[in-house]
Chimera marker file (.cmm) of the C-alpha trace (Angstrom):
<marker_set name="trace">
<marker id="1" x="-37.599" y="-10.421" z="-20.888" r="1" g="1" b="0" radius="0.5"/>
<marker id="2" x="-34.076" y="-9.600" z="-22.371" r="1" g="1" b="0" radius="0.5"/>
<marker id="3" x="-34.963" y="-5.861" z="-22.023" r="1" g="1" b="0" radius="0.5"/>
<marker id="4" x="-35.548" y="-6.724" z="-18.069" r="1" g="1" b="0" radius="0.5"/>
<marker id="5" x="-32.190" y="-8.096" z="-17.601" r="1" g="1" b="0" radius="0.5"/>
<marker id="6" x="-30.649" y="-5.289" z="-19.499" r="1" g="1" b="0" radius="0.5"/>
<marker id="7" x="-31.973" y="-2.893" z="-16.757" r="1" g="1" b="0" radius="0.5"/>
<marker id="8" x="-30.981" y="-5.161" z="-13.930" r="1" g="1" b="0" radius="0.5"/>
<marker id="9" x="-27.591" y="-5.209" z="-15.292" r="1" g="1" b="0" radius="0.5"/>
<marker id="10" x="-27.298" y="-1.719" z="-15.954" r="1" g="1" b="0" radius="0.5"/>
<marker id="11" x="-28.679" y="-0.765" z="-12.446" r="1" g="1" b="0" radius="0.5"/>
<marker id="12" x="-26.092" y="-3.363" z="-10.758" r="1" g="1" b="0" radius="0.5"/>
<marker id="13" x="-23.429" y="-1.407" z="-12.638" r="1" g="1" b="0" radius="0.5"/>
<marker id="14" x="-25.115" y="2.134" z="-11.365" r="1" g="1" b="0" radius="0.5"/>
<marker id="15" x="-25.516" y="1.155" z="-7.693" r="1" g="1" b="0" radius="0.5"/>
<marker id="16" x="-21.687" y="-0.496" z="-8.050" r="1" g="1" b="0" radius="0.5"/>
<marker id="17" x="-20.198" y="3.005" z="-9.489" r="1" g="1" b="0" radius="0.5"/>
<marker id="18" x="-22.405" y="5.267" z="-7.098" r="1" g="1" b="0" radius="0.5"/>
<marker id="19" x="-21.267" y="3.613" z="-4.225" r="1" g="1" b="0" radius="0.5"/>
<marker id="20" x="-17.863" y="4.502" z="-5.406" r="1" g="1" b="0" radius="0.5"/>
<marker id="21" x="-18.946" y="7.631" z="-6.214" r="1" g="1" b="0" radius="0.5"/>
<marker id="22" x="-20.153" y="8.344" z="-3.063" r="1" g="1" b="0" radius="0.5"/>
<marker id="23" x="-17.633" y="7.030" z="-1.339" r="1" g="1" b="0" radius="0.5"/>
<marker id="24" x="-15.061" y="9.195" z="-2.916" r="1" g="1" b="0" radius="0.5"/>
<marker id="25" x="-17.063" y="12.315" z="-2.117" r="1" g="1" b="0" radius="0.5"/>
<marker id="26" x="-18.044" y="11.647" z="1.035" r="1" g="1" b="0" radius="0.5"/>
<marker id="27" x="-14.451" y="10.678" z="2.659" r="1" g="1" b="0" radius="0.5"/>
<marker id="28" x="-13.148" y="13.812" z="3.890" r="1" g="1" b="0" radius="0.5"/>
<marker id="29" x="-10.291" y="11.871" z="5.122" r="1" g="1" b="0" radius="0.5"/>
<marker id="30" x="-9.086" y="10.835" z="1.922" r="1" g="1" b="0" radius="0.5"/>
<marker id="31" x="-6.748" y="14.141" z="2.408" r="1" g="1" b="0" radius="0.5"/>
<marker id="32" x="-5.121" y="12.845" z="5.247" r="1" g="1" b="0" radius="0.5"/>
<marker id="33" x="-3.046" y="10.139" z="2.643" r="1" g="1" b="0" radius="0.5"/>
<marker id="34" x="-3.718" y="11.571" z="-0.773" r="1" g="1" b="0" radius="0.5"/>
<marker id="35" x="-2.448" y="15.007" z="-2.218" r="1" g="1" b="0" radius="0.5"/>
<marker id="36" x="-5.148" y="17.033" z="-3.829" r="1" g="1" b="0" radius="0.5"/>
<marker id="37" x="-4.631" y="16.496" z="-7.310" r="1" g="1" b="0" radius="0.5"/>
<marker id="38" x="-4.519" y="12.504" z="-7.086" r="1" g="1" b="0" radius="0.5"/>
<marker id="39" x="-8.348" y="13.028" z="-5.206" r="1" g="1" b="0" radius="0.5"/>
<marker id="40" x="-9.672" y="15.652" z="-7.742" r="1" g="1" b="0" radius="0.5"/>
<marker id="41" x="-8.672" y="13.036" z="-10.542" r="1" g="1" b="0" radius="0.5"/>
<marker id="42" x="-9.977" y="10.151" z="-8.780" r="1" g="1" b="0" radius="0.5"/>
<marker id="43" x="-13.348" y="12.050" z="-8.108" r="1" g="1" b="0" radius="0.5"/>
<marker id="44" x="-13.618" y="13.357" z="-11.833" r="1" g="1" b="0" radius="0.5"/>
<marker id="45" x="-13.149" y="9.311" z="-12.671" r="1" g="1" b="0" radius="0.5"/>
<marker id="46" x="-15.746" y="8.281" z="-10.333" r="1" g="1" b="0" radius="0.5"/>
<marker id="47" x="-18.103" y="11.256" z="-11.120" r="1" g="1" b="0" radius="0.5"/>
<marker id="48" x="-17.467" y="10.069" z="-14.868" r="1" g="1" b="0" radius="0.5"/>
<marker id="49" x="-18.593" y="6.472" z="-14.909" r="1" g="1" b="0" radius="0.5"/>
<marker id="50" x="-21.035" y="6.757" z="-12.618" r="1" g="1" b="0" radius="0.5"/>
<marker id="51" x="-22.646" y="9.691" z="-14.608" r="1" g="1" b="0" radius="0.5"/>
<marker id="52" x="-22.506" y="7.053" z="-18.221" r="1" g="1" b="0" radius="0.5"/>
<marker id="53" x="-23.869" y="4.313" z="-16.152" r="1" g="1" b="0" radius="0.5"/>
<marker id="54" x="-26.990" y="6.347" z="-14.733" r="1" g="1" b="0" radius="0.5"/>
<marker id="55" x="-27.781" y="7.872" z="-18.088" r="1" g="1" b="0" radius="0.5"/>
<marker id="56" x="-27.848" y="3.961" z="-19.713" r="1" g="1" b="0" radius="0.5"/>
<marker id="57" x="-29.609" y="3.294" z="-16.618" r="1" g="1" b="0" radius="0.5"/>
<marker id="58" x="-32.190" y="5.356" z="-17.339" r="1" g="1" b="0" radius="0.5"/>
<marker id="59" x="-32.368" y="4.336" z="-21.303" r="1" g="1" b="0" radius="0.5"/>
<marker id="60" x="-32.408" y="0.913" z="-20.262" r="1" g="1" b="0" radius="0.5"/>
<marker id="61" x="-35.763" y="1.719" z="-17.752" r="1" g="1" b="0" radius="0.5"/>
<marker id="62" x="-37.083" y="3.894" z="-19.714" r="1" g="1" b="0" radius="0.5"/>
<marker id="63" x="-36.840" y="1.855" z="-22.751" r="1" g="1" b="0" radius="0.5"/>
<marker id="64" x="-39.346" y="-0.822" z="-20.278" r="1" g="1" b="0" radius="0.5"/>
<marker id="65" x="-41.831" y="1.914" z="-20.038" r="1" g="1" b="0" radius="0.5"/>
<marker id="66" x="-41.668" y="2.324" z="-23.889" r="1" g="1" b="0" radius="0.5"/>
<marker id="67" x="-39.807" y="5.311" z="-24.677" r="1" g="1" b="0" radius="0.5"/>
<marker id="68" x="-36.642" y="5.465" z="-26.429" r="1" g="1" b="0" radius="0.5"/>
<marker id="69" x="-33.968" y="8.029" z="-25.556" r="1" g="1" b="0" radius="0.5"/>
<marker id="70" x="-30.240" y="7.349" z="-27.047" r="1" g="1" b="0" radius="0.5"/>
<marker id="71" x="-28.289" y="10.456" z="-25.791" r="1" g="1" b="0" radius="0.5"/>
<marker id="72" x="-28.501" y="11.739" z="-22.113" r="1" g="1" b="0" radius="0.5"/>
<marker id="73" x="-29.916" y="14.286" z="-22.474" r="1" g="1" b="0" radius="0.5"/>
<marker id="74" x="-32.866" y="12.848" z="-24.151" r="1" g="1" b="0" radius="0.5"/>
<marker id="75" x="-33.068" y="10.428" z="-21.205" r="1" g="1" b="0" radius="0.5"/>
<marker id="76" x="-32.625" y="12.751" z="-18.635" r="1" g="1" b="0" radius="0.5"/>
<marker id="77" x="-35.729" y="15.355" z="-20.341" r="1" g="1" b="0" radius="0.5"/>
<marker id="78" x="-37.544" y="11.747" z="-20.267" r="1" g="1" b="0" radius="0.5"/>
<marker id="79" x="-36.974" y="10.486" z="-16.979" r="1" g="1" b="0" radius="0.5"/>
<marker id="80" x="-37.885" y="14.050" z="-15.957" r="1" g="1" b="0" radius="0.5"/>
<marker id="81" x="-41.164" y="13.328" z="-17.785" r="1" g="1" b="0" radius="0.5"/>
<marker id="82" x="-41.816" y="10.380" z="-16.015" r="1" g="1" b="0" radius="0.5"/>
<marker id="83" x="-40.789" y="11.662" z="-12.539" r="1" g="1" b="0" radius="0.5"/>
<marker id="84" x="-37.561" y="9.881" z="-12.007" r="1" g="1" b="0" radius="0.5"/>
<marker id="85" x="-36.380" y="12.864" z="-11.966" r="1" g="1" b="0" radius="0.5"/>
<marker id="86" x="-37.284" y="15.852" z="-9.413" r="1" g="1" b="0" radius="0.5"/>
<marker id="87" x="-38.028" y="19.037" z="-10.472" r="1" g="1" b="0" radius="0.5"/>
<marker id="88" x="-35.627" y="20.576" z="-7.887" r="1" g="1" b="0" radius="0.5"/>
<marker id="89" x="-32.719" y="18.370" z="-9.989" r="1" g="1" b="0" radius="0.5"/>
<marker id="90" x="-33.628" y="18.903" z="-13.342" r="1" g="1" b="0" radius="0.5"/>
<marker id="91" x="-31.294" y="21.938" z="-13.870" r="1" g="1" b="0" radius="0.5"/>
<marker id="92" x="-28.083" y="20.194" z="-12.472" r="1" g="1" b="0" radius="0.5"/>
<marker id="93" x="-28.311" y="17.472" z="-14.871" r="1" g="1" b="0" radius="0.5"/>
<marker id="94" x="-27.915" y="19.588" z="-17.669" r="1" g="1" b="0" radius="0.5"/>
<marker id="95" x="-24.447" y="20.809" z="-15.733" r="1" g="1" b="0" radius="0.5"/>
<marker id="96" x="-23.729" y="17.561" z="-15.020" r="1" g="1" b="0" radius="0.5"/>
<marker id="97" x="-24.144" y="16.798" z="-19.034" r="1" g="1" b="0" radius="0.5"/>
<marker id="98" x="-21.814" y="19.678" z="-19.495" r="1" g="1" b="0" radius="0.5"/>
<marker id="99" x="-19.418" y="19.426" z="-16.801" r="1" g="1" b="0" radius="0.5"/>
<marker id="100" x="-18.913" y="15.195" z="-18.484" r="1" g="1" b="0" radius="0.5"/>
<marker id="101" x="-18.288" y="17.016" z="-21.609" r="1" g="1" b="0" radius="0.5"/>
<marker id="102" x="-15.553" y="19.086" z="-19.798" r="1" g="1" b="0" radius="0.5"/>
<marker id="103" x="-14.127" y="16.445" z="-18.348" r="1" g="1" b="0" radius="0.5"/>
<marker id="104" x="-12.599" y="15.397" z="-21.389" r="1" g="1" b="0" radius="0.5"/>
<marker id="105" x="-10.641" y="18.582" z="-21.785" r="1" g="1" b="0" radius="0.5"/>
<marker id="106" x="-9.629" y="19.081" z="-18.517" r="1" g="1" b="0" radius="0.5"/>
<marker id="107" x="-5.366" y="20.034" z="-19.475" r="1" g="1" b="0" radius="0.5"/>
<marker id="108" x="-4.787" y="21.897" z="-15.812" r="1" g="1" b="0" radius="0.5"/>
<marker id="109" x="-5.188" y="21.474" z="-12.317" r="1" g="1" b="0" radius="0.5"/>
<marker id="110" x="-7.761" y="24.742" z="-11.969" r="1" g="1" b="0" radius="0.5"/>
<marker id="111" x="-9.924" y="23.693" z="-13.943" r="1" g="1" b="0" radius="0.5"/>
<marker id="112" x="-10.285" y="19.877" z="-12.920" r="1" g="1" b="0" radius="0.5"/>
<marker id="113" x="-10.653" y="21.973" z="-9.010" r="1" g="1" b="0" radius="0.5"/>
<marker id="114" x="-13.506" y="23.840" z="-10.865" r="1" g="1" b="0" radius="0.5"/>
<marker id="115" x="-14.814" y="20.217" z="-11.982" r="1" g="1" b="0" radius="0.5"/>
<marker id="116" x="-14.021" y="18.288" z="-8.308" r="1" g="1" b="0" radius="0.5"/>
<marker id="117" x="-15.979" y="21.288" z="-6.967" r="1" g="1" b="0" radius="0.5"/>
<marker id="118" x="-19.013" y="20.529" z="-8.866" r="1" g="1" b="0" radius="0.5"/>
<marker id="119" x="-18.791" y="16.885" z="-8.530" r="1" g="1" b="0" radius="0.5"/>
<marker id="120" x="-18.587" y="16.908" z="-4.545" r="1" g="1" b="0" radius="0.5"/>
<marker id="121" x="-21.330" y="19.272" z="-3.755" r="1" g="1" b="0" radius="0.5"/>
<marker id="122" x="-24.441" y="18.052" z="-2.129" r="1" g="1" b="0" radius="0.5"/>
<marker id="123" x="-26.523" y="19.228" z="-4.679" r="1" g="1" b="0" radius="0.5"/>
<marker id="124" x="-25.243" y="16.921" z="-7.155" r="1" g="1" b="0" radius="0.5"/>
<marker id="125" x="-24.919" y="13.882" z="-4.804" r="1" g="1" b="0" radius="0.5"/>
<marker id="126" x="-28.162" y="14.530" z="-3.925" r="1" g="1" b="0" radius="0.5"/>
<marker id="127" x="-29.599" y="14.521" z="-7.528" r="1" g="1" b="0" radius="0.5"/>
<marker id="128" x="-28.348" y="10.971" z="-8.303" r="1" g="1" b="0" radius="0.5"/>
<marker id="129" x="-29.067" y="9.579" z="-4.672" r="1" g="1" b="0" radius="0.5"/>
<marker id="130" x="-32.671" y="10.410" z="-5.664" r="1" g="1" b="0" radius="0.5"/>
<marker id="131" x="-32.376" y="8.841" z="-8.918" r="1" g="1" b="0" radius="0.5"/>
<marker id="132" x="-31.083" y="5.930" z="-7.444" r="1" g="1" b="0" radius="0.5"/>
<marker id="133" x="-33.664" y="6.060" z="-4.479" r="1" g="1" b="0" radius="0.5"/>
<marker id="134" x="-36.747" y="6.201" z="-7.429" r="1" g="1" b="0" radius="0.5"/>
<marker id="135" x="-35.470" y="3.251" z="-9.861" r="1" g="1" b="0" radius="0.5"/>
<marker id="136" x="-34.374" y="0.864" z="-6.820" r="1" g="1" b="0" radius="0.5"/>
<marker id="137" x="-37.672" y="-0.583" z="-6.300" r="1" g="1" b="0" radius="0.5"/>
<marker id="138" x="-38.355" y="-0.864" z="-9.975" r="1" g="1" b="0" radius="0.5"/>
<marker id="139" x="-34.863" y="-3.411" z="-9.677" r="1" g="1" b="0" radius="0.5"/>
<marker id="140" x="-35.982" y="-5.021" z="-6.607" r="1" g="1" b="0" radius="0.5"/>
<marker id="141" x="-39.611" y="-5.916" z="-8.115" r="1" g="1" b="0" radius="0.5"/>
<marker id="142" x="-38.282" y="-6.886" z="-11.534" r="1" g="1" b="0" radius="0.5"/>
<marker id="143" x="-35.440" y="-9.164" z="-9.928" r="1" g="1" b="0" radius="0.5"/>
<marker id="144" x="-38.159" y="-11.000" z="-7.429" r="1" g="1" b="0" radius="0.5"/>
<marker id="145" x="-40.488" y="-10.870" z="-10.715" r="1" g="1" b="0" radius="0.5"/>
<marker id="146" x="-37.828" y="-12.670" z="-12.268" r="1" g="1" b="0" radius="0.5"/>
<marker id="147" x="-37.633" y="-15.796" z="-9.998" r="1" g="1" b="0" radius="0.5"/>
<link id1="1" id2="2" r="1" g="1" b="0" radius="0.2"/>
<link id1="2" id2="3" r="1" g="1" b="0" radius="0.2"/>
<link id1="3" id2="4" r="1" g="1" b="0" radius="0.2"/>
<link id1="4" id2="5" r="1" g="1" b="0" radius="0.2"/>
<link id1="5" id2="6" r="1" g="1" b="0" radius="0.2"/>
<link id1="6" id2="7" r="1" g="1" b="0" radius="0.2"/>
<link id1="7" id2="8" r="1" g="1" b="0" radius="0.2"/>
<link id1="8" id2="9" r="1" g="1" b="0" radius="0.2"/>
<link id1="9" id2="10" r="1" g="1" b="0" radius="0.2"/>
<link id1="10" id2="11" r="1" g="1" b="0" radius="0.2"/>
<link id1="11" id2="12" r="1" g="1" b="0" radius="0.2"/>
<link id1="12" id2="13" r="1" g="1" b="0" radius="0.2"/>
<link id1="13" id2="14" r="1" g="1" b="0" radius="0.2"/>
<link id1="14" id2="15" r="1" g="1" b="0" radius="0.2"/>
<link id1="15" id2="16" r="1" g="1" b="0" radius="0.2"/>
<link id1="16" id2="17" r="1" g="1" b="0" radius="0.2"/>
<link id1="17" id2="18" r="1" g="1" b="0" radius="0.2"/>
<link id1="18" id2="19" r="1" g="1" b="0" radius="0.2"/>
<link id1="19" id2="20" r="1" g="1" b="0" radius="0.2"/>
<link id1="20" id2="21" r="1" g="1" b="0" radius="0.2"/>
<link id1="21" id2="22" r="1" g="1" b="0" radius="0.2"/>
<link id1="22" id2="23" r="1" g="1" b="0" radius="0.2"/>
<link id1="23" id2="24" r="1" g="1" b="0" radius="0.2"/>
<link id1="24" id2="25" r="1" g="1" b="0" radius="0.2"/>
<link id1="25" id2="26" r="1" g="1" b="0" radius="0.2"/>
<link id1="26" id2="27" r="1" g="1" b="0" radius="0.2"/>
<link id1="27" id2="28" r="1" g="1" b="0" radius="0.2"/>
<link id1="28" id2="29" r="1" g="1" b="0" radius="0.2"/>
<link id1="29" id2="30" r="1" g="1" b="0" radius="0.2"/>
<link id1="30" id2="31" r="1" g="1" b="0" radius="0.2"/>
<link id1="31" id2="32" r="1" g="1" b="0" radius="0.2"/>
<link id1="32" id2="33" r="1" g="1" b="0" radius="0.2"/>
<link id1="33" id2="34" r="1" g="1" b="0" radius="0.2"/>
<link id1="34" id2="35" r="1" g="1" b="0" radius="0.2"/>
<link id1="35" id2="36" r="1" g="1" b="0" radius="0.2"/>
<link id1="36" id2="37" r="1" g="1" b="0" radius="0.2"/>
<link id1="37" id2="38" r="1" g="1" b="0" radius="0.2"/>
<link id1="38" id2="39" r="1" g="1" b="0" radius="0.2"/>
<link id1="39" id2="40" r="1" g="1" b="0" radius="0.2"/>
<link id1="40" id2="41" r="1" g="1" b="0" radius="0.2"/>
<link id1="41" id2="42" r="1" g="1" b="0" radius="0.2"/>
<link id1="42" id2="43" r="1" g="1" b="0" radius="0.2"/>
<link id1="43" id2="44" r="1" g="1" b="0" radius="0.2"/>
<link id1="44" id2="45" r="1" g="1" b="0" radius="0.2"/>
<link id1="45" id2="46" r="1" g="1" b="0" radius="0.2"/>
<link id1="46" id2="47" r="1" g="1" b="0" radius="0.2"/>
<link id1="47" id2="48" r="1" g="1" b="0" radius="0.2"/>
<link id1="48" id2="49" r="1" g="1" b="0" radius="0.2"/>
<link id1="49" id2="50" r="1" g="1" b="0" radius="0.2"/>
<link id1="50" id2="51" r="1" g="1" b="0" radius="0.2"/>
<link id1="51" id2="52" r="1" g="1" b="0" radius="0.2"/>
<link id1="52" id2="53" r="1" g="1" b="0" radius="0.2"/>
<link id1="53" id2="54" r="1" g="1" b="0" radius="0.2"/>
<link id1="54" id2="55" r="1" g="1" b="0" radius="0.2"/>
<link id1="55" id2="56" r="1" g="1" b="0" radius="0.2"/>
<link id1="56" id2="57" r="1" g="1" b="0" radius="0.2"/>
<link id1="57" id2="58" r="1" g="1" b="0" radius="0.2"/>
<link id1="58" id2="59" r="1" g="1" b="0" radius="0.2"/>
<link id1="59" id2="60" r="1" g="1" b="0" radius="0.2"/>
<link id1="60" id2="61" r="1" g="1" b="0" radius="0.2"/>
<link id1="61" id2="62" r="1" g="1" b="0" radius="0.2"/>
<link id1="62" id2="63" r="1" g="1" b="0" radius="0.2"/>
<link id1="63" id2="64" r="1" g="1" b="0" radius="0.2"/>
<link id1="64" id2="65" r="1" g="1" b="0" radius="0.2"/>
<link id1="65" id2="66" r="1" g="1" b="0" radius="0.2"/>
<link id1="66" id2="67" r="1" g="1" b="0" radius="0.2"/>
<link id1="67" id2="68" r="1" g="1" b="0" radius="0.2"/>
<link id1="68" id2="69" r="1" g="1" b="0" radius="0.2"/>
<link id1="69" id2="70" r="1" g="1" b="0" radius="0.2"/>
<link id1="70" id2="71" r="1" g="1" b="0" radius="0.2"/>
<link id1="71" id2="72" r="1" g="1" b="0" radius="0.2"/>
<link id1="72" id2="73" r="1" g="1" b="0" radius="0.2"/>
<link id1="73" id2="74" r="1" g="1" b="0" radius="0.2"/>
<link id1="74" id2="75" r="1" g="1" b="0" radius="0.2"/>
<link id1="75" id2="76" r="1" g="1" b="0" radius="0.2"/>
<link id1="76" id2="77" r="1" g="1" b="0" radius="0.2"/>
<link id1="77" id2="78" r="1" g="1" b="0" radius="0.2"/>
<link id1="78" id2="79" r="1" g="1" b="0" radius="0.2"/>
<link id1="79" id2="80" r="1" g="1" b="0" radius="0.2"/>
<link id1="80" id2="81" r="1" g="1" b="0" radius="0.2"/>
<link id1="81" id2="82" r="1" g="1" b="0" radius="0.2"/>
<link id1="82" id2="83" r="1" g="1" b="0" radius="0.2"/>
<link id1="83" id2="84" r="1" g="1" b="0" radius="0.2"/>
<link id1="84" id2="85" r="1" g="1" b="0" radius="0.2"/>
<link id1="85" id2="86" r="1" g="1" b="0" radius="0.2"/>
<link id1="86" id2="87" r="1" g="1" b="0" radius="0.2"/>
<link id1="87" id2="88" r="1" g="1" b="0" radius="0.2"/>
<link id1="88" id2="89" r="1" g="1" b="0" radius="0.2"/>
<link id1="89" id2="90" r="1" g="1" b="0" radius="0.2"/>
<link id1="90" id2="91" r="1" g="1" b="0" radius="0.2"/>
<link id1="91" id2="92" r="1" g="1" b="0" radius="0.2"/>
<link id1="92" id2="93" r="1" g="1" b="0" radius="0.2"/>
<link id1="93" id2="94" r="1" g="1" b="0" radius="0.2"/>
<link id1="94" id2="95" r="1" g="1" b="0" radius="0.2"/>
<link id1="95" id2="96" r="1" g="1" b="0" radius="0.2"/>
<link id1="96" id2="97" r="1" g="1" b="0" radius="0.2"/>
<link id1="97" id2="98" r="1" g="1" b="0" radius="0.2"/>
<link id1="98" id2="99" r="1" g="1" b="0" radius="0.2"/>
<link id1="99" id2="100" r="1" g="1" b="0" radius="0.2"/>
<link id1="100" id2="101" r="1" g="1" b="0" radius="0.2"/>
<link id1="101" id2="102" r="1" g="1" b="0" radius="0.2"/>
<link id1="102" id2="103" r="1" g="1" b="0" radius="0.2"/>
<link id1="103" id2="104" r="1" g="1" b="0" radius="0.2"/>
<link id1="104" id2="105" r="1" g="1" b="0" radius="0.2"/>
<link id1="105" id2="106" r="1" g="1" b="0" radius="0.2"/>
<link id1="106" id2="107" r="1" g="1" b="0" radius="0.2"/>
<link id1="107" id2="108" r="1" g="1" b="0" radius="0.2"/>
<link id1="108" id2="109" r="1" g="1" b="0" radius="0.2"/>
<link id1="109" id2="110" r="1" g="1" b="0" radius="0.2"/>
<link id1="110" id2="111" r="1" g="1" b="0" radius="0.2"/>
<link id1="111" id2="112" r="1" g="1" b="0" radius="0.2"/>
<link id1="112" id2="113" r="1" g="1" b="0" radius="0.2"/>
<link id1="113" id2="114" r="1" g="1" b="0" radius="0.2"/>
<link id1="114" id2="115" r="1" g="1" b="0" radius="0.2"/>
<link id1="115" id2="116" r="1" g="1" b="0" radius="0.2"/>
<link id1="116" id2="117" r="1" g="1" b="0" radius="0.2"/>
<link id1="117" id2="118" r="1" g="1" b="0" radius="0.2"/>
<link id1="118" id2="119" r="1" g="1" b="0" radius="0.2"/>
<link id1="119" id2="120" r="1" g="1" b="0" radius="0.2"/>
<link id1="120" id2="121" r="1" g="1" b="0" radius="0.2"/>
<link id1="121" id2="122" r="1" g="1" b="0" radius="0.2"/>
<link id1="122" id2="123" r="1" g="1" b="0" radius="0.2"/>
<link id1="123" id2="124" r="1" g="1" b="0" radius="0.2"/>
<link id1="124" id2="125" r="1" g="1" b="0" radius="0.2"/>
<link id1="125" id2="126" r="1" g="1" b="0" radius="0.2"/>
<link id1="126" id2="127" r="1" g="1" b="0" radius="0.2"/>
<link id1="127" id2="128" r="1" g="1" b="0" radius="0.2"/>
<link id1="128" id2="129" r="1" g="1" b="0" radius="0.2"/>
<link id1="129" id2="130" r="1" g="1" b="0" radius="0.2"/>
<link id1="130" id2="131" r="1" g="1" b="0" radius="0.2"/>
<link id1="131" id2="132" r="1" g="1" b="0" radius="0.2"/>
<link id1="132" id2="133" r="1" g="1" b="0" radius="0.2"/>
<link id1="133" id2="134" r="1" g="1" b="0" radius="0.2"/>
<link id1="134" id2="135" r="1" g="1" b="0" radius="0.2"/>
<link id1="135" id2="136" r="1" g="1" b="0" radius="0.2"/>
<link id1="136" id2="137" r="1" g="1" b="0" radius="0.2"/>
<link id1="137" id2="138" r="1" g="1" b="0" radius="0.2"/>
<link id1="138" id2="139" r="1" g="1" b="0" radius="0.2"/>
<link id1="139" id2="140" r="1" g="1" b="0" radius="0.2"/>
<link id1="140" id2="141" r="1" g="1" b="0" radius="0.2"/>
<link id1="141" id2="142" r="1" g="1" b="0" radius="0.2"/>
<link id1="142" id2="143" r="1" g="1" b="0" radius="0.2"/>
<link id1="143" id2="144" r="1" g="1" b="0" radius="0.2"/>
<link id1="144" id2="145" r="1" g="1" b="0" radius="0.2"/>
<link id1="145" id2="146" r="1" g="1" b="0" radius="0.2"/>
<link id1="146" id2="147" r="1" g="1" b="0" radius="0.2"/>
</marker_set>
């Protein structure tokens, strides 16, 4: 049962920071009242946390199912396995893996551009709305289970 509410919580926290995610990336207008490099940073934040939270996400589900994963990448070849995952995504979450890592050593405004233009395309958006869209019911019947 404890592992149960460690997924719920986990997906809470996913579908909390996607939605911010999303909303970040999706709000064209944000350039209207921000300059570029206060919405590149922003987005790199929001791309950040909501890629740790999916990857614990997925540990946390997958760990339900039985398998253990402890880095993201392990849980991302898993959740592949397992078809959480499509097969059309399974490239850009390795470059989302990498483009985390580079996140970290992001020291000019270039380069975090480089980054933001990763983070806002559809392609990526896409891969983690699908994610989201596959574990969703898993939350929904475990919650109702749950009462």
């Amino acid at each position: 049962m404890e592992g149960n509410k460690k997924f719920q919580r986990a997906f809470e926290k996913f579908e909390k920071a996607f939605n911010k995610y999303k909303e970040v990336v999706g709000s064209p207008q944000l350039f209207n009242f921000l300059n570029e490099e206060l919405i590149v940073e922003i987005s790199t934040n929001r791309f950040e946390y909501t890629f740790e939270i999916l990857w614990k996400t997925l540990k946390e589900y997958l760990k339900l199912e039985g398998i253990d994963c402890s880095t993201p990448l392990r849980c991302f070849k898993e959740a592949f396995k397992a078809g959480l995952i499509n097969e059309k995504y399974e490239g850009i979450f390795i470059d989302m893996i990498e483009k985390r890592n580079e996140i970290v050593h992001i020291y000019d405004l270039d380069q975090a551009k480089s980054i933001y233009g990763f983070i806002k395309s559809d392609e990526v958006f896409s891969a983690i709305e699908d994610v989201y869209k596959k574990i969703y019911p898993s939350f929904v019947e475990k919650k109702i289970g749950e009462k």
